[in-house]
mmCIF file of the N, C-alpha and C atoms, coordinates in Angstrom:
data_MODEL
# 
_entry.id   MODEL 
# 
loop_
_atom_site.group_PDB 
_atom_site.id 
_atom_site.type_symbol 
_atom_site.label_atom_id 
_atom_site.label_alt_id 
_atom_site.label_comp_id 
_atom_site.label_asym_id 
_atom_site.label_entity_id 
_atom_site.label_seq_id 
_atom_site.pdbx_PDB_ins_code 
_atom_site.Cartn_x 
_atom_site.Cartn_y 
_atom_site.Cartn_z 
_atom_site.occupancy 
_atom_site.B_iso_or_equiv 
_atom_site.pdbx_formal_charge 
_atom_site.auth_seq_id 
_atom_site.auth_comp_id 
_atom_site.auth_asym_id 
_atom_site.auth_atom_id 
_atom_site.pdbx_PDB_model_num 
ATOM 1   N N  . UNK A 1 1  ? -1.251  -15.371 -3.585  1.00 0.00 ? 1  UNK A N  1 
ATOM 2   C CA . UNK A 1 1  ? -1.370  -14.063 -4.187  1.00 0.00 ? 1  UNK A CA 1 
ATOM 3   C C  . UNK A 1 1  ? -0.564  -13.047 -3.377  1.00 0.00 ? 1  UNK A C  1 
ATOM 4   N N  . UNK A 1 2  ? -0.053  -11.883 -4.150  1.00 0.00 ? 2  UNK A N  1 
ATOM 5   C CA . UNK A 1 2  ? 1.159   -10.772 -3.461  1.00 0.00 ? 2  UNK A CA 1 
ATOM 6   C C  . UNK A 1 2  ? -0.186  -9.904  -2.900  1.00 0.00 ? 2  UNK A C  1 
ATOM 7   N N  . UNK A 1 3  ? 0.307   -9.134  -2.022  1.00 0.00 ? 3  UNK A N  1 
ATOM 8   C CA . UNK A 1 3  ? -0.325  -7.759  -1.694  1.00 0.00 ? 3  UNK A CA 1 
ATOM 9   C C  . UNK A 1 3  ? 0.755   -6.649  -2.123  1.00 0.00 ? 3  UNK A C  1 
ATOM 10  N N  . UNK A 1 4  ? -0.660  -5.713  -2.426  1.00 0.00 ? 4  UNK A N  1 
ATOM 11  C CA . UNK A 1 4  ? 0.248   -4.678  -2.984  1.00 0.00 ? 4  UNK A CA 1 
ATOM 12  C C  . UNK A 1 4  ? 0.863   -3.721  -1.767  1.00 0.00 ? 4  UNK A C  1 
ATOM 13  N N  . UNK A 1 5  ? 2.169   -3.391  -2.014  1.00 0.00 ? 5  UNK A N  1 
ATOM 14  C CA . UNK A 1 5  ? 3.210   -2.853  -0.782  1.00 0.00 ? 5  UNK A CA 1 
ATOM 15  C C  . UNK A 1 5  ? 2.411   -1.297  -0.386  1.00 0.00 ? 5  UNK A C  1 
ATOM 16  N N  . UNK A 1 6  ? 1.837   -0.860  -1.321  1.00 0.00 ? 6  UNK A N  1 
ATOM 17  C CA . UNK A 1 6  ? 1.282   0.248   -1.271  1.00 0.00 ? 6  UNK A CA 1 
ATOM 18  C C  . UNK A 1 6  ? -0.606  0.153   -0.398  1.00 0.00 ? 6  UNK A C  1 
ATOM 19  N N  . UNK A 1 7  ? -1.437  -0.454  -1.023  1.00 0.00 ? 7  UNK A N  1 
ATOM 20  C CA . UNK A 1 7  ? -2.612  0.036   -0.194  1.00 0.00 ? 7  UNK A CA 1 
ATOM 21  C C  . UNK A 1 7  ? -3.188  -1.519  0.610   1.00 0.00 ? 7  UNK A C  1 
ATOM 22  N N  . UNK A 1 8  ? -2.791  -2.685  0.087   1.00 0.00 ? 8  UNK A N  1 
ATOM 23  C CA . UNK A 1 8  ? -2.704  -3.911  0.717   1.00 0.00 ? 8  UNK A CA 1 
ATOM 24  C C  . UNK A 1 8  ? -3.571  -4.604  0.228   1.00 0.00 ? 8  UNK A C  1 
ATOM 25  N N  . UNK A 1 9  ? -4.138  -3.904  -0.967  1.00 0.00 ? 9  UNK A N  1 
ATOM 26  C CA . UNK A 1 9  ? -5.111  -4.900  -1.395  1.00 0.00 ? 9  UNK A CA 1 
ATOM 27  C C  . UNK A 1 9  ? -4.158  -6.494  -2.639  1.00 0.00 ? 9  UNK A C  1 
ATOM 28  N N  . UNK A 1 10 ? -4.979  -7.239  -2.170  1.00 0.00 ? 10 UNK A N  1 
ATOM 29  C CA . UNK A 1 10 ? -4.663  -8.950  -3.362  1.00 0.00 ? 10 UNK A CA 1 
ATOM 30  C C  . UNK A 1 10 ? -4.386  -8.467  -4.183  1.00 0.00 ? 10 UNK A C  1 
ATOM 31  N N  . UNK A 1 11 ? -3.540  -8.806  -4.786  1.00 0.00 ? 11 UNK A N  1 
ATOM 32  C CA . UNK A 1 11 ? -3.488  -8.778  -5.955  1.00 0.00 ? 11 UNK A CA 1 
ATOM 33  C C  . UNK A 1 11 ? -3.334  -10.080 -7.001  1.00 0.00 ? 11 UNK A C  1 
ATOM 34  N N  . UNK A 1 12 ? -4.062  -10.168 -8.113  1.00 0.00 ? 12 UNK A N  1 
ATOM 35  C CA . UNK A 1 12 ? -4.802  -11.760 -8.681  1.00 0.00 ? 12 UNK A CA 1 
ATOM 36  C C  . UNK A 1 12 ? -3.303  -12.069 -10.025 1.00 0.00 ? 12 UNK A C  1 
ATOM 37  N N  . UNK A 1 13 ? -3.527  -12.931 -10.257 1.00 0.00 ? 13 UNK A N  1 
ATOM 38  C CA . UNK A 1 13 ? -2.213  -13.482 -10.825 1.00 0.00 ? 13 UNK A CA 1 
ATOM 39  C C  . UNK A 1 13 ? -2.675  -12.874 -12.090 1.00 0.00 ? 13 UNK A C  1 
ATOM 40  N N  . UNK A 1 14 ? -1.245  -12.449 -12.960 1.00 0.00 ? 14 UNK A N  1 
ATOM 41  C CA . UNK A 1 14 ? -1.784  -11.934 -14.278 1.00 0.00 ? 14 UNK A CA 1 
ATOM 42  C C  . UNK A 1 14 ? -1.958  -10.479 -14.595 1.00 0.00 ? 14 UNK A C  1 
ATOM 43  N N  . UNK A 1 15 ? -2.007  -10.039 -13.217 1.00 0.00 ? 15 UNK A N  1 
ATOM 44  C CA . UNK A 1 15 ? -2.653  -7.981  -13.230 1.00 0.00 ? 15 UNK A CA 1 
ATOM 45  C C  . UNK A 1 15 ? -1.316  -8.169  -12.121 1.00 0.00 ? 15 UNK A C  1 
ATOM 46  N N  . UNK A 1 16 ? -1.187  -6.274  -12.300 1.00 0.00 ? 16 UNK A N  1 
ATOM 47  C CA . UNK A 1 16 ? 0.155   -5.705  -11.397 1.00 0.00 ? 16 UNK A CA 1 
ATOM 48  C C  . UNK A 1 16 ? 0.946   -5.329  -11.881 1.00 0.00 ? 16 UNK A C  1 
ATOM 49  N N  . UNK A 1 17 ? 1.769   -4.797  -11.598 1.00 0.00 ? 17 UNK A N  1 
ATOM 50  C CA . UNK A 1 17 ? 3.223   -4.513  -11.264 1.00 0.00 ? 17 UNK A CA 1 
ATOM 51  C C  . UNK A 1 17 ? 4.504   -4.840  -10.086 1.00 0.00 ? 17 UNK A C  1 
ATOM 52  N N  . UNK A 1 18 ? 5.424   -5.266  -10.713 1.00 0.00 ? 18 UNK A N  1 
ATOM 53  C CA . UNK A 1 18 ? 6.252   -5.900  -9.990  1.00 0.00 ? 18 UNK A CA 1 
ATOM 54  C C  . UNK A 1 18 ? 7.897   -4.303  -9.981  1.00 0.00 ? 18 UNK A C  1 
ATOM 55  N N  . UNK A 1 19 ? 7.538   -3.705  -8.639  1.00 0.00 ? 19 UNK A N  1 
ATOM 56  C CA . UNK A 1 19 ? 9.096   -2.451  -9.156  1.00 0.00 ? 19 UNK A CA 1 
ATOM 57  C C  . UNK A 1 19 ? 9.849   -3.162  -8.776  1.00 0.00 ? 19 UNK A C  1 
ATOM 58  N N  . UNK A 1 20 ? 11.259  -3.266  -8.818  1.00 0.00 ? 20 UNK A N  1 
ATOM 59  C CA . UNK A 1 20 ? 12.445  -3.771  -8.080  1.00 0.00 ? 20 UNK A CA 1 
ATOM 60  C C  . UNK A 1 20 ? 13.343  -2.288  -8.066  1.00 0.00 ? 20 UNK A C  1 
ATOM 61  N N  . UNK A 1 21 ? 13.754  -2.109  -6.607  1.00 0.00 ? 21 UNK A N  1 
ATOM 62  C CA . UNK A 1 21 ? 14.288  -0.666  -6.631  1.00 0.00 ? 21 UNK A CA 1 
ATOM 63  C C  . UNK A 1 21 ? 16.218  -1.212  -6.228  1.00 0.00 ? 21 UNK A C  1 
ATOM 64  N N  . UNK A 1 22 ? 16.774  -0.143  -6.385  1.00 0.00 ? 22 UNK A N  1 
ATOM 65  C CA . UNK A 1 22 ? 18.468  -0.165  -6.634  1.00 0.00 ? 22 UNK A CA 1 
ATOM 66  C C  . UNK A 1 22 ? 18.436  -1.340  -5.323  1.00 0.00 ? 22 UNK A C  1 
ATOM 67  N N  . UNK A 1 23 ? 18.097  -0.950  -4.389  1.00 0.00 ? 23 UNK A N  1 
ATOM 68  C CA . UNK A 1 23 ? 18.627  -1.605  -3.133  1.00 0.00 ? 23 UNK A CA 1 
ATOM 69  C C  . UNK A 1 23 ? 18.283  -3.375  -3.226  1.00 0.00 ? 23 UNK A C  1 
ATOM 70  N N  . UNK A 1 24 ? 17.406  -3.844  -4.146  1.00 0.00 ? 24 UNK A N  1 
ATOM 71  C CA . UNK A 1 24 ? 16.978  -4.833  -4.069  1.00 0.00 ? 24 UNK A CA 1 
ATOM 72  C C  . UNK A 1 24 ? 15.877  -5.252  -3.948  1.00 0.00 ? 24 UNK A C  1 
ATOM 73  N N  . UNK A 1 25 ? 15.479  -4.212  -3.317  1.00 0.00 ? 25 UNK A N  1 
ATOM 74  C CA . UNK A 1 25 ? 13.797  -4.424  -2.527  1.00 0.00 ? 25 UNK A CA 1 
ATOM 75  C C  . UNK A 1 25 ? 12.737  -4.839  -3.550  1.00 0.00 ? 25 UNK A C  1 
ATOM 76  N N  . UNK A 1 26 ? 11.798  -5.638  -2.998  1.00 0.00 ? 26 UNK A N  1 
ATOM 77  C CA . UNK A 1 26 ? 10.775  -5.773  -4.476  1.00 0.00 ? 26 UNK A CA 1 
ATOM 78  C C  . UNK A 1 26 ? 9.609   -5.036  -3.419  1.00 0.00 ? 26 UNK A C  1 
ATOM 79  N N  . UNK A 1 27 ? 8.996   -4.539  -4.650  1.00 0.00 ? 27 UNK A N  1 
ATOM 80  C CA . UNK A 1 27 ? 7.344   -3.190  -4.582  1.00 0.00 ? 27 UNK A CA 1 
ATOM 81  C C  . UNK A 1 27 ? 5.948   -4.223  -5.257  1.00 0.00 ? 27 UNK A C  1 
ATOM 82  N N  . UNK A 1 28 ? 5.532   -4.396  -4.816  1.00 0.00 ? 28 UNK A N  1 
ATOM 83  C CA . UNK A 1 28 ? 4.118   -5.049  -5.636  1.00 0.00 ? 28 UNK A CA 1 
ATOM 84  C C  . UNK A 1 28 ? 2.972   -4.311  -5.439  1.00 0.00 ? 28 UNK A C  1 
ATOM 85  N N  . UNK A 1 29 ? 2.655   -3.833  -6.828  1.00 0.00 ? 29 UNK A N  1 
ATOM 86  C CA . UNK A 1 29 ? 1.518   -2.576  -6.885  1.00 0.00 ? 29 UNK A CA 1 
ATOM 87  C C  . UNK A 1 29 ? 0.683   -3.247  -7.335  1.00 0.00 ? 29 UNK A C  1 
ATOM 88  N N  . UNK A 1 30 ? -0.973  -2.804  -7.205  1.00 0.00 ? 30 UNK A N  1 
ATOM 89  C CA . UNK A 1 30 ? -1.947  -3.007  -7.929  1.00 0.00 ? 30 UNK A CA 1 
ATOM 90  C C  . UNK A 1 30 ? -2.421  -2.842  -8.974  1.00 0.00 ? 30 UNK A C  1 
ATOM 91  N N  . UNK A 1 31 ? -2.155  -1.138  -9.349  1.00 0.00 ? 31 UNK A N  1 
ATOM 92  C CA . UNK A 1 31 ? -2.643  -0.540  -10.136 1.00 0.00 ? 31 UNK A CA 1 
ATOM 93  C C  . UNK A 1 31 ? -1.593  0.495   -10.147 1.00 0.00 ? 31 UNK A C  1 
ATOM 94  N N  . UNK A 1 32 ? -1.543  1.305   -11.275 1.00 0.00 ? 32 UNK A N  1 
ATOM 95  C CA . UNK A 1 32 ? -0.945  2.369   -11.458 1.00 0.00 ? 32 UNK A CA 1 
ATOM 96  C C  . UNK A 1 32 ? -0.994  3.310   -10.665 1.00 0.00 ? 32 UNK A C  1 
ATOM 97  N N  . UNK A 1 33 ? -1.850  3.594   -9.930  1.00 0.00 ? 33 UNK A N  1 
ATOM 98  C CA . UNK A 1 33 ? -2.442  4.748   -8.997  1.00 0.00 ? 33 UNK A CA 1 
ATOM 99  C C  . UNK A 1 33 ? -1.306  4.437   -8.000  1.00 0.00 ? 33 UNK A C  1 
ATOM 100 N N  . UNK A 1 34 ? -1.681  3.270   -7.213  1.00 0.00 ? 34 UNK A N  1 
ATOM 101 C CA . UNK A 1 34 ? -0.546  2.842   -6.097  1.00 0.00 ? 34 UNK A CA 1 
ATOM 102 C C  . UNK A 1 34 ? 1.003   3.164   -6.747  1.00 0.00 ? 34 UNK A C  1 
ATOM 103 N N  . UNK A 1 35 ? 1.470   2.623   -7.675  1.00 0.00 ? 35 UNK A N  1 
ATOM 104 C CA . UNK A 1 35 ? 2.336   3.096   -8.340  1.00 0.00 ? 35 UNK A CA 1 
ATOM 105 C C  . UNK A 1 35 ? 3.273   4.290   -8.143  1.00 0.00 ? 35 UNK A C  1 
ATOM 106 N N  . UNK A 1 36 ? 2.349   5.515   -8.825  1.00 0.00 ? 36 UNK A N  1 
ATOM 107 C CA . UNK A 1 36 ? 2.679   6.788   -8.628  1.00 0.00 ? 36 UNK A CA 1 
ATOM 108 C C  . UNK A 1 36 ? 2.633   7.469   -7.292  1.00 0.00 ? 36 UNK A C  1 
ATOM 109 N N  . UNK A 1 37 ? 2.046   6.773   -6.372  1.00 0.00 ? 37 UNK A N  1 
ATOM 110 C CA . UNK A 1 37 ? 1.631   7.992   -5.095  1.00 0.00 ? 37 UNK A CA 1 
ATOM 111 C C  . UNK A 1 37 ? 3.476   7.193   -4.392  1.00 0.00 ? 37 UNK A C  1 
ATOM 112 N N  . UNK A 1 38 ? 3.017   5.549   -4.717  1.00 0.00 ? 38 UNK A N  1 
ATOM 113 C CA . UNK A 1 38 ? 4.503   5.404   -4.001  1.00 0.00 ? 38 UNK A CA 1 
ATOM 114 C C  . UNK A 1 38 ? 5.948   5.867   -4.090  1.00 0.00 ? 38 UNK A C  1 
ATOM 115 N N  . UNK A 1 39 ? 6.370   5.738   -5.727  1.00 0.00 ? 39 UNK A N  1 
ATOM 116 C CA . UNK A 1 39 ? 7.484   6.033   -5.841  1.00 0.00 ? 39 UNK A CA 1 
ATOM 117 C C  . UNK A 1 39 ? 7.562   7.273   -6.201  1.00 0.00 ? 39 UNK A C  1 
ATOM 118 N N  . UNK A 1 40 ? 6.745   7.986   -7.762  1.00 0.00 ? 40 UNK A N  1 
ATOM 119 C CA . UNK A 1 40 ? 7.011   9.031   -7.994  1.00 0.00 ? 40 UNK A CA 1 
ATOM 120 C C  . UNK A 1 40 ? 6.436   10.363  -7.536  1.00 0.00 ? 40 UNK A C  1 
ATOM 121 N N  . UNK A 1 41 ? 5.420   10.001  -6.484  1.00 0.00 ? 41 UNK A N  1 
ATOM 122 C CA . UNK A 1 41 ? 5.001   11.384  -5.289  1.00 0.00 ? 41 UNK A CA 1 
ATOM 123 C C  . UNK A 1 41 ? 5.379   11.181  -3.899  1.00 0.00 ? 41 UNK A C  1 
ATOM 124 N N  . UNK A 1 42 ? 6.254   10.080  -3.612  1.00 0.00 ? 42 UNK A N  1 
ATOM 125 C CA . UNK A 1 42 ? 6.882   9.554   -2.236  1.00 0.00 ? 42 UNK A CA 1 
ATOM 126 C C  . UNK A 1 42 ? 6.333   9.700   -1.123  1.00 0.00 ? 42 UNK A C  1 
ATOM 127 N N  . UNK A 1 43 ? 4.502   9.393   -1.735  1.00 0.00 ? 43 UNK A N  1 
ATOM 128 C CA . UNK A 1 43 ? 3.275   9.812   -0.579  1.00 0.00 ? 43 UNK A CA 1 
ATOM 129 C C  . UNK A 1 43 ? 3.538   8.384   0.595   1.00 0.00 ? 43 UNK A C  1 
ATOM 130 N N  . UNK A 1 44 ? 3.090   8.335   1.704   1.00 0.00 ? 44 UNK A N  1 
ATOM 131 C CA . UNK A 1 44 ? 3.320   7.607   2.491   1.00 0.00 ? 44 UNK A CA 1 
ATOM 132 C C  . UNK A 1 44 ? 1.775   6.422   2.676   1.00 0.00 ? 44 UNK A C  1 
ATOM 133 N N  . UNK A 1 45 ? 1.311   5.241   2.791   1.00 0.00 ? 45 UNK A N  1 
ATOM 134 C CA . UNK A 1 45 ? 0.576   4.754   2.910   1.00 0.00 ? 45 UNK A CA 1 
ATOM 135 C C  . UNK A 1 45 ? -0.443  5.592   3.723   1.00 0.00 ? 45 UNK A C  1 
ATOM 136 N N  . UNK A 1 46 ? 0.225   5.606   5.008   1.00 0.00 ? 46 UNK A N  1 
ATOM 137 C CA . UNK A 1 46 ? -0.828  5.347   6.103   1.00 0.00 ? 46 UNK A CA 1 
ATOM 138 C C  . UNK A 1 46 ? -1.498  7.191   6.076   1.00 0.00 ? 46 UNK A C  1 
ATOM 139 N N  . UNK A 1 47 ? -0.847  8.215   5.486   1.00 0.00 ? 47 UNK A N  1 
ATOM 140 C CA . UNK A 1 47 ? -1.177  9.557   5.264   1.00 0.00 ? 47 UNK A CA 1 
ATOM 141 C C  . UNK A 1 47 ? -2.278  9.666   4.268   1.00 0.00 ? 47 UNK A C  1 
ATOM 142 N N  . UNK A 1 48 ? -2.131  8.351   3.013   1.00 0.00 ? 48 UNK A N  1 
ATOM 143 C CA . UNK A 1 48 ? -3.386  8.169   2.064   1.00 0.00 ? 48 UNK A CA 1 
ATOM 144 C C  . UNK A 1 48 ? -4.793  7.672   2.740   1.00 0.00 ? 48 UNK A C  1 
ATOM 145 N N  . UNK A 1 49 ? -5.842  8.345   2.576   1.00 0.00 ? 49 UNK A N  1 
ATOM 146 C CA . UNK A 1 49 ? -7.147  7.975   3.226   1.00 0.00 ? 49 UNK A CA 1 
ATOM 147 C C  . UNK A 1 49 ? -7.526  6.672   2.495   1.00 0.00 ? 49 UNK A C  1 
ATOM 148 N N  . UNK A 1 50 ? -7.885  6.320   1.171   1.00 0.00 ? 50 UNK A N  1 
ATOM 149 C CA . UNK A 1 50 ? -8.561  5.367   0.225   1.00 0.00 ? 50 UNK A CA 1 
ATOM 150 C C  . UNK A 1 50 ? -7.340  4.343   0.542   1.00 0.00 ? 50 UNK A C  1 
ATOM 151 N N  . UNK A 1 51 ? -6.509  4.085   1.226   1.00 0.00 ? 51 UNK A N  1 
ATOM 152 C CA . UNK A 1 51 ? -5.423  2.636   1.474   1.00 0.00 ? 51 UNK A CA 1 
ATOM 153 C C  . UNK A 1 51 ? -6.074  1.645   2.222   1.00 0.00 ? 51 UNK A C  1 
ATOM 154 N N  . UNK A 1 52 ? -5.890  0.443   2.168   1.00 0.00 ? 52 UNK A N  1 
ATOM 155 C CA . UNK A 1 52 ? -6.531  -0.012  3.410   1.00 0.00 ? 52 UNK A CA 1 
ATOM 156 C C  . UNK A 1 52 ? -5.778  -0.093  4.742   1.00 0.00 ? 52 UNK A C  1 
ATOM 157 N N  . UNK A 1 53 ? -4.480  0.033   4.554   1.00 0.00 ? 53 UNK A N  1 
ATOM 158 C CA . UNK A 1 53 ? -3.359  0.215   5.810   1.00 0.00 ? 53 UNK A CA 1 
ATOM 159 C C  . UNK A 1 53 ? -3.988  1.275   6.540   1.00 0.00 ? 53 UNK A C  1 
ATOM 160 N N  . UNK A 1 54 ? -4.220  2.641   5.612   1.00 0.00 ? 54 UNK A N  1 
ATOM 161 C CA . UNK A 1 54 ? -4.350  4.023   6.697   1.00 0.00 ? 54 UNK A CA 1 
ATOM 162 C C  . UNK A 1 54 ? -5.812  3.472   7.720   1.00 0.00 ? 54 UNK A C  1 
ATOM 163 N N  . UNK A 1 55 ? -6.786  2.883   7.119   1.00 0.00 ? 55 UNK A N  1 
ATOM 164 C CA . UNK A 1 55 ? -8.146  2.555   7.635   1.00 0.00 ? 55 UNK A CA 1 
ATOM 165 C C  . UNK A 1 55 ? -8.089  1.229   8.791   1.00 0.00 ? 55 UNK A C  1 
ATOM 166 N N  . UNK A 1 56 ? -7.311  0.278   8.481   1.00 0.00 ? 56 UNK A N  1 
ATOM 167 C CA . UNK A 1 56 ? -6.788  -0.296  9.579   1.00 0.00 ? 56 UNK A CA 1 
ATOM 168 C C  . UNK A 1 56 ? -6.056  -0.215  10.710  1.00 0.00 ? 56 UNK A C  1 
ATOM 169 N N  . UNK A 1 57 ? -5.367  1.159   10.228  1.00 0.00 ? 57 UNK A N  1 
ATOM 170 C CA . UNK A 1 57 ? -4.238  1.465   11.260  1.00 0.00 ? 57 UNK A CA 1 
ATOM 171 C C  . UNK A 1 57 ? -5.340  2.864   12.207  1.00 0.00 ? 57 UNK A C  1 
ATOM 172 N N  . UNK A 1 58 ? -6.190  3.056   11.752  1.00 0.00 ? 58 UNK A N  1 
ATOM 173 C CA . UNK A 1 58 ? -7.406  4.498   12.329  1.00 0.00 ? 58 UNK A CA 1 
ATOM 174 C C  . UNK A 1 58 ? -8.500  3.631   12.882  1.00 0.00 ? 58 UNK A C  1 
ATOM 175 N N  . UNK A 1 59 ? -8.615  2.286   12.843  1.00 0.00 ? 59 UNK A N  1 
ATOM 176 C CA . UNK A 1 59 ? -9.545  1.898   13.258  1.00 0.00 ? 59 UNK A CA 1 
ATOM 177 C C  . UNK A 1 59 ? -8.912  0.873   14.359  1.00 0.00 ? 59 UNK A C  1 
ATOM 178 N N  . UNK A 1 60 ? -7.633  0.749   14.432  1.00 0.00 ? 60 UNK A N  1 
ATOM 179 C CA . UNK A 1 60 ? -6.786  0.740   15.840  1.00 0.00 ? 60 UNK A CA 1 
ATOM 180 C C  . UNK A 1 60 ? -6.361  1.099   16.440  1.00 0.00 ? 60 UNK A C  1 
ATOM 181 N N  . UNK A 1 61 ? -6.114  2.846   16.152  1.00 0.00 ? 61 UNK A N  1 
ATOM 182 C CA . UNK A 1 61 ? -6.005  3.341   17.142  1.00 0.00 ? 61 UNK A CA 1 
ATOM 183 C C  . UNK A 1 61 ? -7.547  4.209   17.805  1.00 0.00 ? 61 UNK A C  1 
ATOM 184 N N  . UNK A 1 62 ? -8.665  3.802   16.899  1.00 0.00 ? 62 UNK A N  1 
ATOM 185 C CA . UNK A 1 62 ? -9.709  4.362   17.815  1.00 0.00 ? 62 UNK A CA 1 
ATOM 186 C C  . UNK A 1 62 ? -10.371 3.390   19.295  1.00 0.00 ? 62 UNK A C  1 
ATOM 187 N N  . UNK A 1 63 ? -10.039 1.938   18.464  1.00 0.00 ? 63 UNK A N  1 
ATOM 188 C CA . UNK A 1 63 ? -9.968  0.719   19.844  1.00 0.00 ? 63 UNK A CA 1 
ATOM 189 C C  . UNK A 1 63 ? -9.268  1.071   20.869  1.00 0.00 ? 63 UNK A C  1 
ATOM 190 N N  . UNK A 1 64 ? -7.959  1.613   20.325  1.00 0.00 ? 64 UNK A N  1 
ATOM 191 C CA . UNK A 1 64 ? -6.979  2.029   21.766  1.00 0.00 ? 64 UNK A CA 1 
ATOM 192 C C  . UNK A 1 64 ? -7.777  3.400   22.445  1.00 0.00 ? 64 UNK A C  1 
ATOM 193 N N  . UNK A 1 65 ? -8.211  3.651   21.808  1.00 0.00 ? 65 UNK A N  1 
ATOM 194 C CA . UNK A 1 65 ? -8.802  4.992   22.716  1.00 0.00 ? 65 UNK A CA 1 
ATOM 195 C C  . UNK A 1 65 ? -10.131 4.880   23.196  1.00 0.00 ? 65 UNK A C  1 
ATOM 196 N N  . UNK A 1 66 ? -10.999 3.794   22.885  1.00 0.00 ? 66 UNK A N  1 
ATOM 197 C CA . UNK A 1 66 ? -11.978 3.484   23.691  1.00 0.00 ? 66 UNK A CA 1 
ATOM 198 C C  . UNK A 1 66 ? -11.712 2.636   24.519  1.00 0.00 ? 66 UNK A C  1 
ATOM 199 N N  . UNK A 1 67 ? -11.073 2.035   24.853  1.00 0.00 ? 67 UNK A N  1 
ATOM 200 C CA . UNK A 1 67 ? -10.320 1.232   26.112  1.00 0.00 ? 67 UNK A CA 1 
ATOM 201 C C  . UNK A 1 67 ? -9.794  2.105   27.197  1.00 0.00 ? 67 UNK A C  1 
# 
């Protein structure tokens, strides 16, 4: 199964979106939501609270700071 490039959740065979942008790159979204914040509001993952990147990446750097 792909993860979506946007909040990292599975994504199940059958559901999604697949973008392919000029450069080549392939995007694998979940849902429409991921969709729009990625390309057409050029919001950044880890700045979105509800991602699971931003919550993984805040809950490593609070390890680094209790160390």
């Amino acid at each position: 199964m792909a993860k979506c490039t946007f909040c990292g959740n599975s994504i199940e065979k059958g559901t999604g979106k697949i973008y392919v942008q000029k450069d080549a790159k392939i995007l694998y979204f979940c849902s429409s939501k991921c969709e729009k914040n990625h390309v057409k509001l050029g919001r950044k993952f880890l700045e979105t609270r509800w991602s699971r990147k931003f919550k993984r990446e805040k809950l490593e750097s609070q390890e680094a700071a209790a160390e």
